[in-house]
DOROGU-316491 format. One line per 5 residues: number of its first residue (from 1); their letters; for each residue x, y, z of N, C-alpha, C. Coordinates in nm, 2 decimals, m for minus. Layout:
N
NUM> a> X/Y/Z/X/Y/Z/X/Y/Z; ...
END
This chain:
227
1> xxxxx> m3.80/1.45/3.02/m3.66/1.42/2.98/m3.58/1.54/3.05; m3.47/1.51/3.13/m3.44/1.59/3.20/m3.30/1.66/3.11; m3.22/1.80/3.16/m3.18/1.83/3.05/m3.04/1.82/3.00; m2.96/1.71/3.08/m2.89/1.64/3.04/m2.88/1.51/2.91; m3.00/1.46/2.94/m3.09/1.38/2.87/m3.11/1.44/2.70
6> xxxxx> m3.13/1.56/2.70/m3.17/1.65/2.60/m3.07/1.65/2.55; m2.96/1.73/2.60/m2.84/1.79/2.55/m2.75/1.63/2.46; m2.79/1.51/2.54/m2.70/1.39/2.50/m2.78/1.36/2.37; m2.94/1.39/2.33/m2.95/1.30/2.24/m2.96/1.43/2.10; m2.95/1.53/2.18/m2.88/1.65/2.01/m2.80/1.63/1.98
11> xxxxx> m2.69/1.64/2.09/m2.57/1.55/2.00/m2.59/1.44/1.94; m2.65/1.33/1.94/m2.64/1.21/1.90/m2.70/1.25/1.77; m2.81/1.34/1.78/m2.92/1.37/1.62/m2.76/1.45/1.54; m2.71/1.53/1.60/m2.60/1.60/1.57/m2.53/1.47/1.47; m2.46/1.40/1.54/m2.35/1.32/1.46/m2.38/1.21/1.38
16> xxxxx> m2.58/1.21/1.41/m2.60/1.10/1.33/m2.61/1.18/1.19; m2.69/1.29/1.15/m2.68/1.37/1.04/m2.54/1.38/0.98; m2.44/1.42/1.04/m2.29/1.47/1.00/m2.28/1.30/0.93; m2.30/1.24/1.00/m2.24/1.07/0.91/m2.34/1.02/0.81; m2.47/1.10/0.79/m2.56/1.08/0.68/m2.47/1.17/0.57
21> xxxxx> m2.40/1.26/0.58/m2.34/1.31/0.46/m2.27/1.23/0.42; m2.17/1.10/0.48/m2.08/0.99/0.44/m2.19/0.92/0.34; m2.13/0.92/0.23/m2.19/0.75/0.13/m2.06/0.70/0.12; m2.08/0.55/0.13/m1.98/0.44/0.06/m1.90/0.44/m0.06; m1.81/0.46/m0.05/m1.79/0.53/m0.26/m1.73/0.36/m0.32
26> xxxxx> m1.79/0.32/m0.43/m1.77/0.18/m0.49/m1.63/0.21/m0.52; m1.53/0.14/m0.53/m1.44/0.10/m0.67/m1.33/0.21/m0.57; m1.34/0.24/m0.44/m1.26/0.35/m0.35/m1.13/0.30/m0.27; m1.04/0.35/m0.30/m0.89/0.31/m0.23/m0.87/0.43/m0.11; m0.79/0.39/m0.02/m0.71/0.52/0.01/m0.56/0.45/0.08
31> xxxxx> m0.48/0.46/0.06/m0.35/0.40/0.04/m0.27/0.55/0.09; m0.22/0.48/0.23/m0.11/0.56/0.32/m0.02/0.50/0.33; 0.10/0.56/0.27/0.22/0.51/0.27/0.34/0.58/0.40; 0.40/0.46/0.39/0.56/0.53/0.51/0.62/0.61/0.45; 0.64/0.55/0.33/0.81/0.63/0.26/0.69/0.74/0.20
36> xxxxx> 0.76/0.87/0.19/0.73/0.98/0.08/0.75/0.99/m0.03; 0.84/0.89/m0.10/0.90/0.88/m0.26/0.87/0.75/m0.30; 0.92/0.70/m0.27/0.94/0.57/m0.36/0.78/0.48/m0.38; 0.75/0.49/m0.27/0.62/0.39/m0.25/0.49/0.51/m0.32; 0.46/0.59/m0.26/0.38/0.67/m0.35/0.41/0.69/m0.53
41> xxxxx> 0.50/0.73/m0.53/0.56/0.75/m0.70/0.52/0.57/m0.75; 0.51/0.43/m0.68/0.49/0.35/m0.72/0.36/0.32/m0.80; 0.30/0.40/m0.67/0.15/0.33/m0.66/0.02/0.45/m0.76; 0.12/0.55/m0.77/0.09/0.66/m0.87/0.07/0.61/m1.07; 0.20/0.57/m1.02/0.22/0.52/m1.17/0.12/0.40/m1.20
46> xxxxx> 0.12/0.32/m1.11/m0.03/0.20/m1.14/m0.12/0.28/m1.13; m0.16/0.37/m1.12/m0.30/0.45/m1.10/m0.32/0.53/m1.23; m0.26/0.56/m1.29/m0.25/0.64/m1.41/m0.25/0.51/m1.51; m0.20/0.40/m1.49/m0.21/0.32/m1.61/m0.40/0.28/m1.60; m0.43/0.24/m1.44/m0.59/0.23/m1.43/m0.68/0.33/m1.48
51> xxxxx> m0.63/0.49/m1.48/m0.70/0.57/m1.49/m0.67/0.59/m1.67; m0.58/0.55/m1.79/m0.58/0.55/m1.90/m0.68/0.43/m1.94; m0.68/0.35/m1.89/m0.74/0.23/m1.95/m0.89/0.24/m1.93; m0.94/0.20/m1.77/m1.07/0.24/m1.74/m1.12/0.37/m1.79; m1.05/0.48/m1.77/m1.15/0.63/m1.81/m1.17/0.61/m1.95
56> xxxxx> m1.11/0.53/m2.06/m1.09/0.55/m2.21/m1.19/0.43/m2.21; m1.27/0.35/m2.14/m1.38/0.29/m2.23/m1.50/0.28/m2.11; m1.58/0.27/m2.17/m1.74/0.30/m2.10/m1.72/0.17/m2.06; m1.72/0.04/m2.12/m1.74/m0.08/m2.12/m1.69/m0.14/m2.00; m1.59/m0.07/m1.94/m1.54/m0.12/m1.79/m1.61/m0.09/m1.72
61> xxxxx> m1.56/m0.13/m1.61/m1.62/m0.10/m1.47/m1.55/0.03/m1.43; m1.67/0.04/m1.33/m1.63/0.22/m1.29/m1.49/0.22/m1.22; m1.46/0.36/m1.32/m1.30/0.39/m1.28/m1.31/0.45/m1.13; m1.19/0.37/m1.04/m1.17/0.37/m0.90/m1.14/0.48/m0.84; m1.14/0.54/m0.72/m1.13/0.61/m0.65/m1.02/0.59/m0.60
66> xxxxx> m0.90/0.65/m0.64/m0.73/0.58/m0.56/m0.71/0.79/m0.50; m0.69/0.75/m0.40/m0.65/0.87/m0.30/m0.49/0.79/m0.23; m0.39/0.84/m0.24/m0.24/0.82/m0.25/m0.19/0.94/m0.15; m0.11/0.91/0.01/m0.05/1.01/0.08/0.06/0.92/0.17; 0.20/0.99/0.12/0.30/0.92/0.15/0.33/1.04/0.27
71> xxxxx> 0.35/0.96/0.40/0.38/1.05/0.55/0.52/1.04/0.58; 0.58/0.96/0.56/0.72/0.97/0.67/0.70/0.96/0.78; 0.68/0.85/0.82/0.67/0.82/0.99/0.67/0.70/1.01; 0.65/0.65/1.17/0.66/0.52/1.19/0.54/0.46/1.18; 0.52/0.33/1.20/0.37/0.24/1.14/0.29/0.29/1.24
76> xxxxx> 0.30/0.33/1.34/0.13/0.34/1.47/0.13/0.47/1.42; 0.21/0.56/1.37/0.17/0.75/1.36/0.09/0.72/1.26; 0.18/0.60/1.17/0.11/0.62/0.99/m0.05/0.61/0.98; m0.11/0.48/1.08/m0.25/0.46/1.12/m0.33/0.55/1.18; m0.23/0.66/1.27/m0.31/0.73/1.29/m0.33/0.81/1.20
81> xxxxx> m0.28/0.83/1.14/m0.28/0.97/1.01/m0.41/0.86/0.92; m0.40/0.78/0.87/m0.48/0.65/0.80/m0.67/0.77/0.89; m0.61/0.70/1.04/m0.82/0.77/1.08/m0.80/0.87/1.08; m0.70/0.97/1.04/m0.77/1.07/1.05/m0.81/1.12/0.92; m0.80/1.08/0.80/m0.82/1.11/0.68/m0.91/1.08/0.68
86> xxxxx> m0.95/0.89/0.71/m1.10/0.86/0.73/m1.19/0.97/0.76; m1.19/0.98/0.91/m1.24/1.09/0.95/m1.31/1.19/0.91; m1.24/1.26/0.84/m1.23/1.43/0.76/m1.29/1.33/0.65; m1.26/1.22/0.56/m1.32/1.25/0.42/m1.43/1.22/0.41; m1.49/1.26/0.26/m1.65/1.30/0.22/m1.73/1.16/0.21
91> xxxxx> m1.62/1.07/0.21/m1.73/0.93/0.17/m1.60/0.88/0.27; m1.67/0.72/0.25/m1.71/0.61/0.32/m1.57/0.52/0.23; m1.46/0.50/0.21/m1.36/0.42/0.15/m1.38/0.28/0.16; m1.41/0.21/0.08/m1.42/0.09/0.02/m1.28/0.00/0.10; m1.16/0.05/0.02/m1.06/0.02/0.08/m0.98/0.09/0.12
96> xxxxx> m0.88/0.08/0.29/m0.81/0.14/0.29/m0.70/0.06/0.34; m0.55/0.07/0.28/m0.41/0.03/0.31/m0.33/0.09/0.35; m0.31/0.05/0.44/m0.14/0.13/0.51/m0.04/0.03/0.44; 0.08/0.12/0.42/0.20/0.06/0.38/0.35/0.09/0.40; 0.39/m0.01/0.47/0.49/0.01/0.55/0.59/m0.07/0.59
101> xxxxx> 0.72/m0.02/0.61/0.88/m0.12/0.62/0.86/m0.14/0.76; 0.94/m0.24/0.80/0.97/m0.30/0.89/1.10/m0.19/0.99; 1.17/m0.15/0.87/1.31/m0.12/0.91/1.35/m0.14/1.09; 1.37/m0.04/1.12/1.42/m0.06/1.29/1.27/m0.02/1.39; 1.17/0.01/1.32/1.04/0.05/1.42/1.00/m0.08/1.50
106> xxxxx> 1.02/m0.07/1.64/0.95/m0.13/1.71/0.82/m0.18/1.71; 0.74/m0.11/1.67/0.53/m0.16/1.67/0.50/m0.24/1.53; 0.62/m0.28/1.50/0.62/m0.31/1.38/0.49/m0.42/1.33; 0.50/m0.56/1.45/0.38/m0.61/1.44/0.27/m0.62/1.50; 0.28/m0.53/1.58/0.17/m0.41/1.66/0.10/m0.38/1.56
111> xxxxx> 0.15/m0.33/1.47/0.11/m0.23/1.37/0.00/m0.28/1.30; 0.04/m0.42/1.24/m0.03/m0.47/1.11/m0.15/m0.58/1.21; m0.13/m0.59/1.34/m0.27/m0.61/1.43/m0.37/m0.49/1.44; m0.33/m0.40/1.45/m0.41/m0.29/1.44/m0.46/m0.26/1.34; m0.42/m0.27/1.23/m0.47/m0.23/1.13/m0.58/m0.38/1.10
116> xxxxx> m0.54/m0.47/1.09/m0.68/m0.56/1.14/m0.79/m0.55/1.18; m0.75/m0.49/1.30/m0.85/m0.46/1.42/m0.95/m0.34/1.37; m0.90/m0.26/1.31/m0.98/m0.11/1.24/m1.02/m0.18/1.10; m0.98/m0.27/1.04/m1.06/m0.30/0.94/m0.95/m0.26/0.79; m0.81/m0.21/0.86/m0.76/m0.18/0.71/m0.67/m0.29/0.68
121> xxxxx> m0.66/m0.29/0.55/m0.54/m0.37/0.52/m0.39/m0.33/0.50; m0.35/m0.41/0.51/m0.17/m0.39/0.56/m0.07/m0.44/0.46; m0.06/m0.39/0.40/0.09/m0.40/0.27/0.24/m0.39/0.36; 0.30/m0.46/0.40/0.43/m0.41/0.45/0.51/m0.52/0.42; 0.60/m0.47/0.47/0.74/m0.52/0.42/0.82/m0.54/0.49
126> xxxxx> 0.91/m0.64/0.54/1.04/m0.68/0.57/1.18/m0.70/0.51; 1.25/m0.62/0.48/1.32/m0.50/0.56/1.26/m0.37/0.48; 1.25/m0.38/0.36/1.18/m0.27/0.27/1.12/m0.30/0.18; 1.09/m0.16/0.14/0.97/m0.18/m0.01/1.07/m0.22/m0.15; 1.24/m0.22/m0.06/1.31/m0.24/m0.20/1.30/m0.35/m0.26
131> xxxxx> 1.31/m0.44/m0.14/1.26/m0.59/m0.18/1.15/m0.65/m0.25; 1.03/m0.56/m0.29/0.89/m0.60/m0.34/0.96/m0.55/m0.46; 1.04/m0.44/m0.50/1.10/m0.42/m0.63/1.18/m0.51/m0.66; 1.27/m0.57/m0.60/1.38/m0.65/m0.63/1.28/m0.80/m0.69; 1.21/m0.83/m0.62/1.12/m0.91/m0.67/1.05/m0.91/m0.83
136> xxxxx> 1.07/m0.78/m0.89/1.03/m0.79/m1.00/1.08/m0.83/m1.11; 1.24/m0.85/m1.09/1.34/m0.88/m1.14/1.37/m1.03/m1.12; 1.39/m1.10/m0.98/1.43/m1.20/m0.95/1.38/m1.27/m0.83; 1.38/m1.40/m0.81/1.31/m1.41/m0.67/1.41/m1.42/m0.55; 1.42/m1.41/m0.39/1.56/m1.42/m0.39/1.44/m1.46/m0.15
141> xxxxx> 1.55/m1.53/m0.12/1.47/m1.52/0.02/1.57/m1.52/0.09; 1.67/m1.45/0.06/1.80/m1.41/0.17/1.76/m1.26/0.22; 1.79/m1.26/0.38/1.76/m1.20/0.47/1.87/m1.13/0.46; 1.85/m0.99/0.43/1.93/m0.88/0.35/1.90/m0.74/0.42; 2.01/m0.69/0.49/1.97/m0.50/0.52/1.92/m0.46/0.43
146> xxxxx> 1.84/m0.37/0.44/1.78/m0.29/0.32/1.87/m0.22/0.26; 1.98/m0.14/0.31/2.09/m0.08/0.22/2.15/m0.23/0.09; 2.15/m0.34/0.11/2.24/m0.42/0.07/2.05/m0.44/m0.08; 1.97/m0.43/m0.02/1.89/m0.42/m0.16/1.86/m0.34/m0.24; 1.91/m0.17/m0.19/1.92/m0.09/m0.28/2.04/m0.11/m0.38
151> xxxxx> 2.14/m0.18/m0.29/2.25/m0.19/m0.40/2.24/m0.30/m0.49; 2.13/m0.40/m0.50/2.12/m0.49/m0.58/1.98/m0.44/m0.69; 1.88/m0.36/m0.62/1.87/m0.29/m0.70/1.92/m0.16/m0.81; 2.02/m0.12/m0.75/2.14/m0.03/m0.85/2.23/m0.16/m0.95; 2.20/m0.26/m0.93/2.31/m0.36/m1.01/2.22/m0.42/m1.10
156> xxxxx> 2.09/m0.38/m1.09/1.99/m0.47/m1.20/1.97/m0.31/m1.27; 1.97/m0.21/m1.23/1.94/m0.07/m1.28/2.09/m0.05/m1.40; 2.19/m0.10/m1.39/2.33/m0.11/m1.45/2.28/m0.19/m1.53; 2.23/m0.30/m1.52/2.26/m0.42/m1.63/2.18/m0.40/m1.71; 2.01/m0.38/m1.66/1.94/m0.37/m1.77/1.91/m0.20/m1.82
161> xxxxx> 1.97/m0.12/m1.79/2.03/0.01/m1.84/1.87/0.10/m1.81; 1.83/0.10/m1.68/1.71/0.14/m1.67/1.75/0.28/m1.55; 1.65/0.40/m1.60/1.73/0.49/m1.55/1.81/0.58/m1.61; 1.90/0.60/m1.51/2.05/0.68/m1.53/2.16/0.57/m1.45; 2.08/0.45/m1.42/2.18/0.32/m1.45/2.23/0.28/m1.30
166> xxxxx> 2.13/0.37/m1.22/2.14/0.38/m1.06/1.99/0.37/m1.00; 1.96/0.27/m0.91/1.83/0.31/m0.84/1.85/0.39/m0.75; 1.68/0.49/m0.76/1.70/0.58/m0.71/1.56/0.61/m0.65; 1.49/0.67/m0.52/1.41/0.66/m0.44/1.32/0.80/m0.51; 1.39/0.88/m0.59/1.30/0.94/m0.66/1.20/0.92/m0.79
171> xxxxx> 1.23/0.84/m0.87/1.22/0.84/m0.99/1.03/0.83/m0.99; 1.02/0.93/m1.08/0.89/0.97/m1.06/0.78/0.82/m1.13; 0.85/0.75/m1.25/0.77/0.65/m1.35/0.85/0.53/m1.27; 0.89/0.47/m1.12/0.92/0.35/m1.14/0.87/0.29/m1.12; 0.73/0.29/m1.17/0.65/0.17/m1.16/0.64/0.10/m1.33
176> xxxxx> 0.68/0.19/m1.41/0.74/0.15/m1.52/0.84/0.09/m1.58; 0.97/0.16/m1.49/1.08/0.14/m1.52/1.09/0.00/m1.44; 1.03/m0.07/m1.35/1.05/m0.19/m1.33/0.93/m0.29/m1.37; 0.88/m0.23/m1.44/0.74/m0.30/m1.50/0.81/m0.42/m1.65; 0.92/m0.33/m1.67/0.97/m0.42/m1.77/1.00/m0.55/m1.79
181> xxxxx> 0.94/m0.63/m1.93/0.95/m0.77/m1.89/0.82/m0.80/m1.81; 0.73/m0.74/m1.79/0.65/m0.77/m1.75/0.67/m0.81/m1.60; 0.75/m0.73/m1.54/0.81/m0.76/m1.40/0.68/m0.71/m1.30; 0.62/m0.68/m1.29/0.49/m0.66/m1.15/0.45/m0.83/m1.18; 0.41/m0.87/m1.29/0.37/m0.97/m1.29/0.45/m1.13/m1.18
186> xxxxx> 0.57/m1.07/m1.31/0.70/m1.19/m1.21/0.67/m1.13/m1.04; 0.67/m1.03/m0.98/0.66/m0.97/m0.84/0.61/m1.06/m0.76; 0.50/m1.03/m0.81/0.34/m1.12/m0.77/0.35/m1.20/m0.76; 0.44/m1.32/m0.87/0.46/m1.45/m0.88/0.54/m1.49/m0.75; 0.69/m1.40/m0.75/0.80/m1.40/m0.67/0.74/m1.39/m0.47
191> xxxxx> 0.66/m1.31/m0.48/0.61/m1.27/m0.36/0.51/m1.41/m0.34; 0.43/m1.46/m0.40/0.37/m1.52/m0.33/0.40/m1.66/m0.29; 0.52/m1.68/m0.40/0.60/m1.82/m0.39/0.70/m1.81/m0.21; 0.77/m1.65/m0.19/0.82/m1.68/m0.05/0.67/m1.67/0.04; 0.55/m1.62/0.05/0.53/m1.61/0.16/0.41/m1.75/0.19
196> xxxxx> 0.45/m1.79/0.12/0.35/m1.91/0.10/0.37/m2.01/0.25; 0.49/m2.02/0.33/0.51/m2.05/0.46/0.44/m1.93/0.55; 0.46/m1.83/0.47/0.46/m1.76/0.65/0.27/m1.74/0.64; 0.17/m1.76/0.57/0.11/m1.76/0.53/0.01/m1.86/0.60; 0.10/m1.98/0.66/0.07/m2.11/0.73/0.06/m2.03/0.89
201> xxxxx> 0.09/m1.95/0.89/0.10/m1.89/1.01/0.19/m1.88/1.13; 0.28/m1.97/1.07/0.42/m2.02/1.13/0.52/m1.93/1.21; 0.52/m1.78/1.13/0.61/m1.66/1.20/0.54/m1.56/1.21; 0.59/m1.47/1.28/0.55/m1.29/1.29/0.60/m1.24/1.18; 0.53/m1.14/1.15/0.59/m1.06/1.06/0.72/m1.05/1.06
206> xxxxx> 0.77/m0.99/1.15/0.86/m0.93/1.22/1.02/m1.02/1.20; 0.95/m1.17/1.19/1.07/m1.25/1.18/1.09/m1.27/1.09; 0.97/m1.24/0.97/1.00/m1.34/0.87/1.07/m1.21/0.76; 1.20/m1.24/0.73/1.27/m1.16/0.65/1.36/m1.25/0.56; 1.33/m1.20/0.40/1.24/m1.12/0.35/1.10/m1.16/0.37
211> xxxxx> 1.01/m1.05/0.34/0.90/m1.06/0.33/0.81/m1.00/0.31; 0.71/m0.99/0.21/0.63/m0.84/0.16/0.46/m0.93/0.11; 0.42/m0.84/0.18/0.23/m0.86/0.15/0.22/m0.71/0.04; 0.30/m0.64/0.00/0.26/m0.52/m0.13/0.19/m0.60/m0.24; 0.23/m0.75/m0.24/0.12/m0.81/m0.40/m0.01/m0.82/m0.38
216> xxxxx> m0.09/m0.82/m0.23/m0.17/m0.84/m0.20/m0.29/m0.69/m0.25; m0.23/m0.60/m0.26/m0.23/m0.47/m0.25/m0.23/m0.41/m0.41; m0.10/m0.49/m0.48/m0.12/m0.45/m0.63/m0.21/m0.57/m0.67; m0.24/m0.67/m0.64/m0.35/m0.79/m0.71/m0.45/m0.73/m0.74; m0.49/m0.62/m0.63/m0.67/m0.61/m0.59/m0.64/m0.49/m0.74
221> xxxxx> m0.53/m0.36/m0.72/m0.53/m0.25/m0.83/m0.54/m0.37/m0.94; m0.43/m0.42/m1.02/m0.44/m0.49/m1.15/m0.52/m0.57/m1.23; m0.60/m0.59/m1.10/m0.77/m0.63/m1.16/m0.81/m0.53/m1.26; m0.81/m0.42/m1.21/m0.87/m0.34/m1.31/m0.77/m0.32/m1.45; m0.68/m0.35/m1.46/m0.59/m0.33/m1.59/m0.64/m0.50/m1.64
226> xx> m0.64/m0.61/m1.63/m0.67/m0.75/m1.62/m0.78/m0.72/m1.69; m0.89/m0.62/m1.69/m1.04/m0.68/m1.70/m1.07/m0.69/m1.85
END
């Protein structure tokens, strides 16, 4: 074996050991978000209702592995940040989700092919995530700026006196404060009733506004509150 030959297959013994430290972790999320507030603070608050429920009785199924990191960037940076966590982390993620607006980013449906392609799944949204909230409230398939849904979200935050009576992209429990009524449920109803065309495979992402695959994403979490 000549000693090029050598040097190629240490490396290889090299990186196959480094990836014997990876195990598969069961019941494992890792959910990368666009926004830094809103969508994390979302997905946090479902996670803490999974982690009171499941950690409080043996009788469940093993409590999930949810790893939560909201970037601020556009959808091809956000994937990349997505492998490089992969990457670096100690196990092997079961699942992992990007999630991400549409707003003015170009790779927009670039984006959610690639994330195919690597094997992740894709929660996004057309024009925003405000809309998968607005959803929890009412169903609605008018093709709306996203500024024009935070203000109909501040007009259901007025009426039903939730808050300080203003939506707001901070609010640390709003996965609560629109949980009301049992509103993730209506969400899920609301979301799957619009995308039920685009689903046929009829449009791009990209065109079809409104539009949000996030129920796809809270279906798989609410299993575990469901069980």
């Amino acid at each position: 074996m000549g000693s090029d030959d050598l040097f190629k297959k240490r490396r290889a013994d090299r990186k196959e050991r480094r990836c014997e430290y990876k195990t598969p972790k069961a019941n494992s999320y890792l959910i990368v978000t666009e926004g830094k507030r809103t969508e994390p603070l979302y997905f946090r608050g479902l996670q803490k209702k999974i982690e009171e429920k499941v950690g409080g009785n043996v009788d469940v199924i093993e409590l999930p592995l949810i790893d939560i990191y909201g970037k601020g960037c556009s959808p091809g940076r956000l994937i990349a940040h997505a492998d490089q966590i992969v990457k670096e982390a100690k196990i092997i993620y079961q699942n992992v989700w990007i999630v991400f607006d549409k707003d003015d980013f170009k790779d927009f449906d670039w984006a959610i092919e690639a994330c195919a392609d690597k094997g992740y799944k894709c929660a996004w949204s057309n024009q925003s995530f405000e809309y998968w909230l607005y959803l929890h409230f009412y169903y609605s398939d008018a093709a709306l700026h996203r500024d024009e849904w935070n203000k109909k979200l501040s007009e259901i935050f007025r009426q039903y006196k939730i808050g300080d009576g203003k939506y707001r992209k901070n609010y640390e429990d709003i996965y609560n404060l629109v949980n009301i009524h049992d509103g993730v449920a209506s969400a899920i109803r609301n979301a799957k009733r619009r995308m039920e065309k685009f689903e046929k495979g009829v449009y791009k992402p990209s065109e079809y506004d409104p539009g949000t695959m996030v129920h796809k994403l809270v279906e798989e979490l609410k299993m575990y509150l469901d069980e």
